[in-house]
C-alpha positions in Angstrom: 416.5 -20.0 147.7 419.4 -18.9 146.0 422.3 -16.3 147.3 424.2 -14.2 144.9 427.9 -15.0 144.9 429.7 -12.1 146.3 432.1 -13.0 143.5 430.2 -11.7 141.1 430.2 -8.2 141.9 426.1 -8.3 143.5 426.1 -7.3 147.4 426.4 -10.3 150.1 422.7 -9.5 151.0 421.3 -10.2 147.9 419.0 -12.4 147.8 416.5 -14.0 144.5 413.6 -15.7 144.3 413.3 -17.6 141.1 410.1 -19.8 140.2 408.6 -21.5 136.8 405.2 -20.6 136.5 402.5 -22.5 135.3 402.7 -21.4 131.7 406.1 -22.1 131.5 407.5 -18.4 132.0 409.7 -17.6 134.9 409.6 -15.5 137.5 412.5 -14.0 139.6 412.1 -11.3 142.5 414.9 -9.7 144.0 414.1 -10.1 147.9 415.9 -7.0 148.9 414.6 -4.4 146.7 411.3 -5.8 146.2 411.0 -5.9 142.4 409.9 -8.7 140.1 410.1 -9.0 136.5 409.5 -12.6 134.1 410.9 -13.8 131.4 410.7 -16.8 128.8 413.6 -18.2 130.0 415.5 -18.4 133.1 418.6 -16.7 132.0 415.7 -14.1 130.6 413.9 -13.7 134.3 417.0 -13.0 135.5 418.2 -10.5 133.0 415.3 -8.7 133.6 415.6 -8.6 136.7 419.1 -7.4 136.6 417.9 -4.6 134.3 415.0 -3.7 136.3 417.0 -3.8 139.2 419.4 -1.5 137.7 417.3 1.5 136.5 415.3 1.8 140.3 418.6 2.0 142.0 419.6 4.8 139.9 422.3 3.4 137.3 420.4 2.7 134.7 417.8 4.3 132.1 417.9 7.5 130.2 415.9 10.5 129.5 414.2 9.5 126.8 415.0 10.8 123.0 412.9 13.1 121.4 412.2 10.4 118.8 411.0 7.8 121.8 408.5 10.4 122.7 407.0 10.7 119.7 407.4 6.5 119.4 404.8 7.0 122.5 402.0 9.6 120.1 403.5 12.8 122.2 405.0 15.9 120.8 408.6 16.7 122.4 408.2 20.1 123.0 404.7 19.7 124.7 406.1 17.1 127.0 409.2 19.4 127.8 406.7 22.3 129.0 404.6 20.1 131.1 404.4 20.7 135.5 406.8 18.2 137.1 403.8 17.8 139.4 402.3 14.3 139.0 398.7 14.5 138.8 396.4 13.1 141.8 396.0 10.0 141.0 399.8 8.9 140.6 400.4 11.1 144.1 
C-alpha cells in the first residue's frame, strides 16, 4: 500500500488503495475518506480520485449552469423553486 508523499502537498495520513481489476480498469480508494472512483488507466484512477476527493471535501464542484440543467431534461427555473428538503427516500 502506497503513502502519499508529504511532498506533494496531500496530508501525511493519506493513505491509497490502488488495484487492476479483472477487466483491465483500475481501481484506487482513498483509505481516509472512504471514496473510490476507477479509471482506464492508472494515472486515470488516480485522477479520479483526486477529483472526487476534491469536490466531497468541499473545494471542488460548482453550482451547476442553467445550461447543465437543462443538459439533464430540467427547466432552471422549476429547479430553482424546488424545497431544499430531500425526499424520503434520499433521507
Amino acid at each position: 500500500m502506497a503513502r502519499a508523499d508529504p511532498s506533494e502537498g496531500d496530508e501525511p495520513d493519506r493513505e491509497i488503495r490502488l488495484v487492476k481489476n479483472p477487466d483491465g480498469r483500475w481501481t484506487a480508494r482513498d483509505l481516509r475518506v472512504g471514496i473510490t472512483a476507477q479509471g482506464d488507466t492508472r494515472a486515470a484512477a488516480l485522477d479520479n480520485l483526486d477529483s472526487v476527493v476534491e469536490a466531497v471535501d468541499g473545494d471542488g464542484g460548482h453550482n451547476p449552469t442553467d445550461e447543465e440543467i437543462r443538459d439533464l431534461g430540467v427547466d432552471p427555473e422549476t429547479a430553482r423553486t424546488q424545497s431544499d428538503e430531500l425526499p424520503d427516500e434520499l433521507q
